[in-house]
N, C-alpha and C positions, 0 to 999 in steps of 0.2 A: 716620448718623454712627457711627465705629466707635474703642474704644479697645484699640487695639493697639501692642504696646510689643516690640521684637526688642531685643535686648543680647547682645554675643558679649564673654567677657571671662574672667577668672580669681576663683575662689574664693578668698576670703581670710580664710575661718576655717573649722574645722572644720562643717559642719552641725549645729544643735540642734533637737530633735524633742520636741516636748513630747503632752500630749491632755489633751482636755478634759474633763469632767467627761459630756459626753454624750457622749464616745467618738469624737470627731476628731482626729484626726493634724494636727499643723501641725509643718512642718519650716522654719527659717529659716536665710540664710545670704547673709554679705555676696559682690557681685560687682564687679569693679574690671575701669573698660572707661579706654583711656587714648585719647588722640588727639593729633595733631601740635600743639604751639601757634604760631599766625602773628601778625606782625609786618606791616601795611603789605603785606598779602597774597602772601608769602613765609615757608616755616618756617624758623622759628627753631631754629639749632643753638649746641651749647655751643662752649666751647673746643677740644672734641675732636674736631668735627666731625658731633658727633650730633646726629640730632633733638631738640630739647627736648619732652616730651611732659606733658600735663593729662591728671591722673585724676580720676575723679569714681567715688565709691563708690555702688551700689546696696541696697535692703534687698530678696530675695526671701524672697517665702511661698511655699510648695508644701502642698497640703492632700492628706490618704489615701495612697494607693499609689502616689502622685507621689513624695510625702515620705517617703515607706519607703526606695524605690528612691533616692535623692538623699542618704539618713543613710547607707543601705549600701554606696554604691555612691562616692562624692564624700567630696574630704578637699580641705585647702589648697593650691591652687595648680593644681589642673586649671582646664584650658580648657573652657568651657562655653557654649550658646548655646541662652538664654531665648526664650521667646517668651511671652506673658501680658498682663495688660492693667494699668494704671496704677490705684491706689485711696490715695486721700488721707486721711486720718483728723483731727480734731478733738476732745481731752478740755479740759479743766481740770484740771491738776493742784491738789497742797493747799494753794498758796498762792492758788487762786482765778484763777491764770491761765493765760489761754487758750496753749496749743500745738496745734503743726501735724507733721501728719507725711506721709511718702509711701512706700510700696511699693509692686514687683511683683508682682503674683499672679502666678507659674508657671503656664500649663498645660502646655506641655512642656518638658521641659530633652532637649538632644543632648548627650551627650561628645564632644567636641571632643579630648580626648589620653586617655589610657587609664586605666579605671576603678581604683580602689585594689583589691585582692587580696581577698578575703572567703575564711572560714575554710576553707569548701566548695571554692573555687575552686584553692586552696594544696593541695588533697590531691591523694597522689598515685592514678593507677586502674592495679589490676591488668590487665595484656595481657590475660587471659586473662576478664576480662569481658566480654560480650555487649553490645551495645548494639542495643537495641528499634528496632524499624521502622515 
């Protein structure tokens, strides 16, 4: 038995990166994957002739150098496609009741549309540099 989870979708918040006190990177950040809604086994379009479309928002983790790469690299609204496995969580909060929750663990993320600009990447290189072999 295997828990494997693919989602191809859009970022829709900034990445937050936090670490732990024993020195783990955890990067989080919501994904919104949509899909056509049907009717009587036909999609459903508006008045204007569109698809009507269901979104359903995701929670990804990415842990280390997953989540370095995914803070520095990823901003809102790139296209992205997860791949990771599904983990469900259970606490009690302070009033003593029970909640549930669910994320993706990342193991990879692809760019799907093009990464956001980083400080390094904006600079400009002299012609007359070499570049190593």
């Amino acid at each position: 038995m295997q828990n494997i989870v693919i989602l191809a979708g859009n970022i829709g918040q900034a990445p937050e990166a936090r670490t732990t006190q024993g020195g783990t990177r955890i990067t989080h950040f919501t994904l919104a994957t949509s899909r056509p809604r049907y009717s009587e086994g036909k999609v459903l379009r508006d008045a204007n002739g569109y698809r009507v479309q269901d979104t359903e928002w995701h929670r990804i983790t990415a842990f280390n150098g997953l989540g370095k790469t995914i803070e520095e690299h990823c901003e809102k609204g790139m296209k992205v496609l997860v791949r990771g496995r599904i983990r469900y969580t259970k606490w009690t909060d302070s009033e003593g009741i029970d909640r549930y929750g669910c994320e993706i663990i990342a193991e990879t993320v692809d760019f799907l549309s093009r990464a956001k600009q980083t400080q390094s990447d904006g600079e400009e290189r002299d012609p007359d540099d070499q570049i190593p072999f």
